[in-house]
C-alpha positions in Angstrom: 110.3 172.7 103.8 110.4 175.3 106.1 108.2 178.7 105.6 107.2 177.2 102.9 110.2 177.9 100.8 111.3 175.8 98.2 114.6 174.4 98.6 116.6 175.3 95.6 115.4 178.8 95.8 118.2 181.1 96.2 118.4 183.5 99.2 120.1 186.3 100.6 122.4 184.9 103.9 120.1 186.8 106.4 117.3 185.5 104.8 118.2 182.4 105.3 119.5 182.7 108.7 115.4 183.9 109.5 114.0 181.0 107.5 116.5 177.8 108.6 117.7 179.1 112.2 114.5 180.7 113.2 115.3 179.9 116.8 118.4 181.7 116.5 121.9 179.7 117.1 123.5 180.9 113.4 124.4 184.5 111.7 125.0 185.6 108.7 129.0 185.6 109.7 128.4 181.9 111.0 127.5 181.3 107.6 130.4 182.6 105.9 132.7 181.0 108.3 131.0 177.7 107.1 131.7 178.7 103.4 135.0 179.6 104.2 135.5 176.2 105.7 134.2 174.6 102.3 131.0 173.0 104.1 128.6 175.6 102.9 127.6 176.3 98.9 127.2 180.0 97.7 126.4 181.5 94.9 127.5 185.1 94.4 125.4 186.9 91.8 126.0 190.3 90.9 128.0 190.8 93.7 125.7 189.5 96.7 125.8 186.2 98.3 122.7 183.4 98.1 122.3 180.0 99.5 119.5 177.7 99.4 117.7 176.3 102.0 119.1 172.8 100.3 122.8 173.9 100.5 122.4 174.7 104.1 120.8 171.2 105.2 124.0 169.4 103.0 126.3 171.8 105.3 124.6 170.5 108.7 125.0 167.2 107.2 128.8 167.7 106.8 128.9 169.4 110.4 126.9 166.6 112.6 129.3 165.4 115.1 130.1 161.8 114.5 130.9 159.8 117.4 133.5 157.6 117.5 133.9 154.1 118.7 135.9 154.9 122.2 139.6 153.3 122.5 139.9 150.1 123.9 140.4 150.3 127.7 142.1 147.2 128.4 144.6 146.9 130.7 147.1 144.6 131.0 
């Protein structure tokens, strides 16, 4: 996994930002948008947010854009 962080350890959301965006391209708000949409998995323990490293590979799962098949073009 990446940075050598085990997958169903829990993190804070910035921490995972660093660890699974390292590039940059996702925030800590980006993530809470996702959980607000129902796509991302967090735990809230004692009053702060976590997500694993697992939780946010089955949100980019739910978020890949799936092409469709184009509509048919005949004309008559």
């Amino acid at each position: 996994m990446r940075d050598d962080t085990p997958a169903d350890r829990p993190l804070r959301l910035a921490d995972a930002v660093a660890i699974a965006f390292p590039l940059g391209g996702m925030t800590v708000a980006g993530l809470r948008r996702e959980r607000d949409a129902g796509r991302l998995v967090v735990e809230r323990i004692a009053g702060k947010e976590f997500v694993t490293l697992a939780a946010i590979d089955d949100m980019r799962t739910k978020c890949r854009d799936e092409r469709k098949a184009p509509p048919s073009t005949s004309v008559k």
